[in-house]
N, C-alpha and C positions, 0 to 999 in steps of 0.2 A: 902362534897357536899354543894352546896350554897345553905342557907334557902331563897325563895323569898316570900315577902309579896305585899300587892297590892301597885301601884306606888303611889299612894295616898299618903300612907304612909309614903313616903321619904323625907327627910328634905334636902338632903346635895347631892350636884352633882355628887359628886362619885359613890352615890348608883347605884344597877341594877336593872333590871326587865328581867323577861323571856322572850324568845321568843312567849309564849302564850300572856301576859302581851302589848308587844310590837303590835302582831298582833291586838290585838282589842283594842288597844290605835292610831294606823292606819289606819283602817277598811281595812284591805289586809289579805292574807292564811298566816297560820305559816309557808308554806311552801316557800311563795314567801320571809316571813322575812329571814330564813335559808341561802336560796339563795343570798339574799342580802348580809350577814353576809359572807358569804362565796367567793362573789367579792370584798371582802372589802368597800363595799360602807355606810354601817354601822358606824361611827367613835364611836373607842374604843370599839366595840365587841372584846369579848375575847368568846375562844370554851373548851367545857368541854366533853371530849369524843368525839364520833360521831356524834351527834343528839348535843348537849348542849349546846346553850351559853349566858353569858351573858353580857349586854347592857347596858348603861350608861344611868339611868333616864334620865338624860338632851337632851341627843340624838335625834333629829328630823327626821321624817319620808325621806328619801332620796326623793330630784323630780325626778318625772320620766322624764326621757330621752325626751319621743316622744312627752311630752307637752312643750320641749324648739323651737320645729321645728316653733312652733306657735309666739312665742314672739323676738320679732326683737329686736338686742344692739343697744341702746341710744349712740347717736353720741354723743362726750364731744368736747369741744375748748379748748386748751390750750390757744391759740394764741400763739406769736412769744415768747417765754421765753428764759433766758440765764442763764441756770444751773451753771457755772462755779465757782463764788462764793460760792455755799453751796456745788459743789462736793468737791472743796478744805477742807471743813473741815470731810470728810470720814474719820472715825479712829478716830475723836474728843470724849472727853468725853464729857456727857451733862450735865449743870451745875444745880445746886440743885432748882437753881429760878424756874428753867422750870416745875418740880415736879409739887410748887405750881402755878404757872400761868395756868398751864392745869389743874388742879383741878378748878381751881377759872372760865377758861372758860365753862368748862363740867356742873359746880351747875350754873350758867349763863344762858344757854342753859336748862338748865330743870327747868328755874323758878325758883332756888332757890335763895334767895337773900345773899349775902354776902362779907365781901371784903377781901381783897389779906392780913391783919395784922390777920383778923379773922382765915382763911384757914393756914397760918404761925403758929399762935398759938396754933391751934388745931392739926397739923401735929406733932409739936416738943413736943407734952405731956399736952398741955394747955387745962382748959376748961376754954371756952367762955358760960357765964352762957346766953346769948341772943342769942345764937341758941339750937335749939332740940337736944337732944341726936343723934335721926338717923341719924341727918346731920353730927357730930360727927363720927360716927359711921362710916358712906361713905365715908370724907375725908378719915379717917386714911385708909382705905379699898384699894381707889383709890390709898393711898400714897403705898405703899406697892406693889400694880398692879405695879407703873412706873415703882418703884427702882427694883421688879427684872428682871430675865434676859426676852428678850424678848422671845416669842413663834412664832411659823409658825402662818399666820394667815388662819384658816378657819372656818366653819359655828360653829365648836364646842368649838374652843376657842375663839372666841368672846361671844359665849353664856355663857361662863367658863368666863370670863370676868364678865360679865353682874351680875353672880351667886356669884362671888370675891364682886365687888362693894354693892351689897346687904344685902351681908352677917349678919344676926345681925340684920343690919337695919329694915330691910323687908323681911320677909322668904319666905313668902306667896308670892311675886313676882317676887324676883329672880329669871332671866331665863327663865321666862313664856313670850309667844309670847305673841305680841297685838291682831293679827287677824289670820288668816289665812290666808289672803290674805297677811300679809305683812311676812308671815311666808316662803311664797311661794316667793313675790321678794327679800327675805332675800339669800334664795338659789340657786335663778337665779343670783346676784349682786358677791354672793361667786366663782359660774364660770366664771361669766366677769373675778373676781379680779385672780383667778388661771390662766387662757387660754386667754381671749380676752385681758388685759391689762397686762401682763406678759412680752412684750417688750417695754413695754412703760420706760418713766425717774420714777426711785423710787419715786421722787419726785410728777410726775404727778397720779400718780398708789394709792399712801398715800391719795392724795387730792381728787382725784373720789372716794376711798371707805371710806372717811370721810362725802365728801358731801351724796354720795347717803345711808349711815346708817343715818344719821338724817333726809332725806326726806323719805327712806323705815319706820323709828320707829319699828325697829320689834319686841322691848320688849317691855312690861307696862310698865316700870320705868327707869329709870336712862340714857336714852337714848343716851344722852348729855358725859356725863360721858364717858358710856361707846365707842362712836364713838371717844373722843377726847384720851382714852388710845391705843384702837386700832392705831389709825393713826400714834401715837408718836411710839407704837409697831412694824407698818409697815416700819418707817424711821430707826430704830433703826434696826431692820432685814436687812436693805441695807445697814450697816453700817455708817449710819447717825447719829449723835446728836440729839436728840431730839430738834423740833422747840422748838424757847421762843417768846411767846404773852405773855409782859405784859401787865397786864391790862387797859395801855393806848392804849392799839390795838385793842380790844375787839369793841368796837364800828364800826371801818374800817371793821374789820373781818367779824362780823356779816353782815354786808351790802354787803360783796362781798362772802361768802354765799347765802345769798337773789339770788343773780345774779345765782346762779348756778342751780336754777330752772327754770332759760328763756331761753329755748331749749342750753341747757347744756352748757353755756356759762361759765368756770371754769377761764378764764383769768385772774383776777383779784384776784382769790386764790390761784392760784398756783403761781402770780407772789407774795404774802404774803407771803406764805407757803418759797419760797427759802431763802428770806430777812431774815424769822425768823429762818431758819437753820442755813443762813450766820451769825445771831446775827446783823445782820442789819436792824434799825428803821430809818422809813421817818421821 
């Protein structure tokens, strides 16, 4: 029998909580949690007998269905792109620089300051006595996230992500939403990326669920971090190489981001994004 203590409790992503636990962690009947569990809409419910199961702390309350009828999909632009170049390296492996230049733009993106010799030598065993421990702590975390294999991506392993990169760092924040509001576009953004963007180019599909997790933020922490492993996750799931930004790109990057929140005009990153598959720099 699994002992359950209150979710509070729980330090580590793996743990569970009961369906009681879950229910007034939701504010919904045990019996609608059960029902969920039993659609499979739950991720990672496991069932114990008839009546029993249990549920991944980290697991987020499912959205209801009838509150999407309400919210209309954000039009994105690619504009006119020519994938050809970065399809030809499908089946490539992705080379080691990439590791750290995605680390170095993810602490970038979350304000933290540092450079691509610092992140290098903290990766390969080094301490850098002018940066913090936790930031320490995060690269080697993120390092570890790239190098294995990738995952399916949806709401719970990006959260699973999120709780990787924190790990040590910050316990108390790993995996924790920012709001609830952004907890809720967090899971509206996860059905685009399953259903509405599902025919889209790999390519295009990486780029909208990069840009729109840094504009959602749906954790307190690492946010940066954690959207720049997903994306490289997502590429790597279609059999892509991981993009390389290095840190002379960071700049350009940034500003064509910027651009992807003026009625979702993504041209400009998606035309980065293929260059950096292709391992080609303007």
């Amino acid at each position: 029998m699994v002992a359950f203590v209150p979710s509070s409790e729980y330090n580590y992503p793996m743990d569970y909580i009961s369906v009681k636990e879950a229910a007034k962690a939701w504010g919904i009947s045990e019996r609608r949690v059960r029902s969920l569990c039993a659609d499979g809409r739950i991720e990672g419910a496991a069932r114990h007998g008839d009546w029993a199961w249990s549920i991944p702390v980290t697991t987020a309350r499912p959205i209801d269905g009838r509150a999407l009828r309400f919210i209309k999909n954000e039009s994105f632009r690619t504009g006119a792109q020519n994938y050809t170049d970065a399809d030809q390296m499908k089946g490539m492996p992705s080379t080691a620089a990439s590791i750290n230049d995605s680390i170095l733009l993810g602490l970038d993106i979350d304000g933290i300051s540092a450079s691509i010799q610092q992140v290098c030598s903290i990766a390969s065993g080094s301490l850098v006595p002018s940066l913090a421990l936790p930031v320490h702590i995060m690269i080697c975390n993120a390092s570890t996230v790239l190098s294995d294999p990738p995952e399916a991506i949806t709401e719970y392993s990006i959260r699973q992500c999120n709780c990787s990169i924190l790990r040590s760092a910050d316990n108390s924040s790993r995996g924790e939403y920012s709001s609830k509001e952004a907890q809720h576009e967090f899971a509206t953004l996860m059905l685009q990326y399953s259903k509405d963007w599902s025919a889209l180019h790999p390519l295009a599909r990486a780029s909208f669920l990069f840009g729109e997790l840094l504009r959602i933020k749906p954790f307190s922490k690492a946010n940066g971090l954690t959207s720049v492993c997903m994306m490289q996750s997502s590429l790597r799931e279609a059999g892509y190489p991981m993009a390389d930004f290095p840190p002379i790109c960071i700049q350009e990057l940034m500003a064509a981001l910027a651009a992807t929140g003026k009625r979702g005009n993504y041209q400009a990153f998606v035309s980065l994004l293929c260059n950096a598959v292709a391992r080609k720099q303007k």
